[in-house]
C-alpha positions as CSV (number, residue, x, y, z in Angstrom):
1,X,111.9,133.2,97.4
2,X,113.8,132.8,93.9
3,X,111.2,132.4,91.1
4,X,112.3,130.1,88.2
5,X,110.7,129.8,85.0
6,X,112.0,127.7,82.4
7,X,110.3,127.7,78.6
8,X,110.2,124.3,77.2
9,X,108.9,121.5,74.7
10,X,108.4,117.8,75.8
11,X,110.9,116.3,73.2
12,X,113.7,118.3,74.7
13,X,116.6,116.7,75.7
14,X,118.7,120.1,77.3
15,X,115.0,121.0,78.7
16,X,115.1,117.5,81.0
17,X,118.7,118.1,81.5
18,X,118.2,121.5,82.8
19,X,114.9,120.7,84.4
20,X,116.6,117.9,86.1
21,X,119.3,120.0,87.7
22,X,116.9,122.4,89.0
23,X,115.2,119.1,90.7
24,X,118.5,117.8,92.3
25,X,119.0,121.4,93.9
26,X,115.2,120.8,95.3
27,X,114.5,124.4,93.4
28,X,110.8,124.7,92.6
29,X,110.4,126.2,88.9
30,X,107.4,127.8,86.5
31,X,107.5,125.4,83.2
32,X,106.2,126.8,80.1
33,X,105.5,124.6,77.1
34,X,106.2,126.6,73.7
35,X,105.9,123.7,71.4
36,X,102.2,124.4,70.0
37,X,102.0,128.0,70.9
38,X,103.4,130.6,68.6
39,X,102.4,133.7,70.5
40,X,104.1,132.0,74.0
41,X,107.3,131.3,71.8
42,X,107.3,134.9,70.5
43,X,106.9,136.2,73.8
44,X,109.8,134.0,74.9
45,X,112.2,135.2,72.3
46,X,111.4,138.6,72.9
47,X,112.3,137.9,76.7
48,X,115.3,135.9,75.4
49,X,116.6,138.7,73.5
50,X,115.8,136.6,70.4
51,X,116.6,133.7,71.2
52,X,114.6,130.5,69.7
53,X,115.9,127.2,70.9
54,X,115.1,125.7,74.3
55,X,114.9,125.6,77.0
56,X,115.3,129.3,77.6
57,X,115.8,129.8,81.6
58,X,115.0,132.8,83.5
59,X,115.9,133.3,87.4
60,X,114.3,136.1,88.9
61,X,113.5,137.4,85.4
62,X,117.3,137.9,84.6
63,X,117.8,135.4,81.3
64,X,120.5,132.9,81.9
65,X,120.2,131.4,78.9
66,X,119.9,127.3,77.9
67,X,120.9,124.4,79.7
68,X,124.6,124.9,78.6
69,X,124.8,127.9,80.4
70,X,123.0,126.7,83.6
71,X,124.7,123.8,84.3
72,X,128.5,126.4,83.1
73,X,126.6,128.4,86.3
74,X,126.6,125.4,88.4
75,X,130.1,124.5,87.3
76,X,131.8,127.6,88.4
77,X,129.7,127.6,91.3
78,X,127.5,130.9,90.1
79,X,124.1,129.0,90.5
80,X,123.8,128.1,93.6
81,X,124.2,131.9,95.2
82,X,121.2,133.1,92.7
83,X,119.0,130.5,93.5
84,X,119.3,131.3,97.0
85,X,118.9,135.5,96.2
C-alpha cells in the first residue's frame, strides 16, 4: 500500500489543491499541520531538503515536492504509476 504524507497549514491554498487531487484519485494520505509547530516544520525542511513553503508531499518517503510538481506528475501521467507502487 503507497503511504502519502503531505505537510500542511489550514490557510493553504496549493495544500487544498494538492490535497484535493490526492482525494479525486481516492488515495488515502498522512496530513501534518506545520503551522504552530516549529520543531514539525524543521523536521519537514530537513526531509524537504530545505524546503519551507507548503505543502511539502512525500510518496513512499521519496519527496515530490509542492503542489506544482504533483499535479506536473499527474500531467505527464508520472503520478498515477507511484501511487499504485
Amino acid at each position: 500500500m503507497v503511504r502519502v504524507e503531505i505537510f500542511t497549514t489550514p490557510w493553504c491554498s496549493y495544500c487544498l489543491s494538492a490535497k484535493r487531487l490526492l482525494a479525486q484519485k481516492g488515495v488515502a494520505f498522512e496530513e501534518t499541520d506545520v503551522s504552530g509547530d516549529m520543531a514539525l516544520r524543521r523536521a519537514m525542511m530537513e526531509r524537504a531538503a530545505g524546503r519551507h513553503t507548503v505543502p511539502q508531499i512525500f510518496i513512499n518517503g521519496r519527496h515530490i515536492g509542492g503542489s506544482d510538481e504533483l499535479h506536473a506528475l499527474d500531467r505527464a501521467g508520472k503520478l498515477d504509476p507511484l501511487l499504485a507502487a
